[in-house]
N, C-alpha and C positions, 0 to 999 in steps of 0.2 A: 215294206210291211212284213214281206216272209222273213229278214232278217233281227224282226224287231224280239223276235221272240224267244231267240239265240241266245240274244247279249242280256233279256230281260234274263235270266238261267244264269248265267257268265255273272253280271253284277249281283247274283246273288249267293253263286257257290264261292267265287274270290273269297270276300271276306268270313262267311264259315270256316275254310279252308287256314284262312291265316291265323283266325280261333283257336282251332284245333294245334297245331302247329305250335302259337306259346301257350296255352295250356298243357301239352306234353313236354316242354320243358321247363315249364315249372315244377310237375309232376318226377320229371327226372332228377333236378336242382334237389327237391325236398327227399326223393329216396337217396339220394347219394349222401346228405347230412347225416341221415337219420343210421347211415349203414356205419358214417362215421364216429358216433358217440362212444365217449369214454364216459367211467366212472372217473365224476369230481367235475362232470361239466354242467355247467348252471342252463337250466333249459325253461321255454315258457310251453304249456300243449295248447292243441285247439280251443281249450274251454278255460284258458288265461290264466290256469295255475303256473306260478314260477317254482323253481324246484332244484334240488342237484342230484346227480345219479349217483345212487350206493352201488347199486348190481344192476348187471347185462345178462339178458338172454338170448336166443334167436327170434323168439316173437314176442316178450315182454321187457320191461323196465321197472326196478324199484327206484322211487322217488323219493327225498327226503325232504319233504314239504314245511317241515319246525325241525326242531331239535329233539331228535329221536322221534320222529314221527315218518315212519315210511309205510309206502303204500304201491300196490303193483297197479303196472298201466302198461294196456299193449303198446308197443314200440310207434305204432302208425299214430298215436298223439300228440307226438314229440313235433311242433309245429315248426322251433328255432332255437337255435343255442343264443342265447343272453352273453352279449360281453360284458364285462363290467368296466367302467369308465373309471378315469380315473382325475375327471376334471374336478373334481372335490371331494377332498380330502380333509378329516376332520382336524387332524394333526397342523394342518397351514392353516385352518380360519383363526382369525382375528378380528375377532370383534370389535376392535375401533376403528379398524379399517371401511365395514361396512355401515357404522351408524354415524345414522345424517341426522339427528335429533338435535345436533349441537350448531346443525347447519340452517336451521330451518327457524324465520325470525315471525312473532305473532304479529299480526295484522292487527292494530287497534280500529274499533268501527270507525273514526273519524276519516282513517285511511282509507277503507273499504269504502264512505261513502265518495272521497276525491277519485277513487278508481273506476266508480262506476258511474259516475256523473262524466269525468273525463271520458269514456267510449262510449257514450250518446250521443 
């Protein structure tokens, strides 16, 4: 019994402990991003604006949110740099490639009624 009160302490500072632990390197992860921004990198902040950096400061950032539209934001909102993907590309679609319109045959009701009577 005197030992129960030990481990009840122990089972609960543990996981606190490991909380804290990736919580601080998370917190490291995001300042080291944030120390590494260039102008011309595409970024999203805390409050899900996407954006590219015109200008750097030590505790600010201008953002170019439209074209010709910039606006300062302290540096600590810069939540992730945005890569841009390059899985689709307007230049390779081809539209016949993706349309199934020519594929797809109409069901006359006489057929719908043999399909449905058939899985009863």
């Amino acid at each position: 019994m005197e030992l129960l009160f030990p481990l009840l302490i122990l089972a609960l500072l543990v996981p606190m402990f490991l909380g804290m632990r990736k919580q601080k390197k998370a917190m490291a992860a995001t300042s080291e991003m944030q120390d590494s921004l260039q102008v011309g990198d595409r970024v999203q902040t805390t409050a899900g604006l996407f954006a590219t950096i015109v200008s750097l400061d030590d505790d600010t950032v201008d953002l170019e949110i439209a074209d010709g539209v910039v606006s300062t934001w302290s540096r600590l909102v810069i939540r992730e740099k945005v890569v841009e993907s390059d899985e689709y590309d307007d230049d390779d679609y081809d539209e016949d490639e993706y349309d199934d319109s020519d594929s797809e045959v109409e069901e006359t009701s006489a057929d719908t009624e043999i399909r449905l009577t058939k899985d009863s």
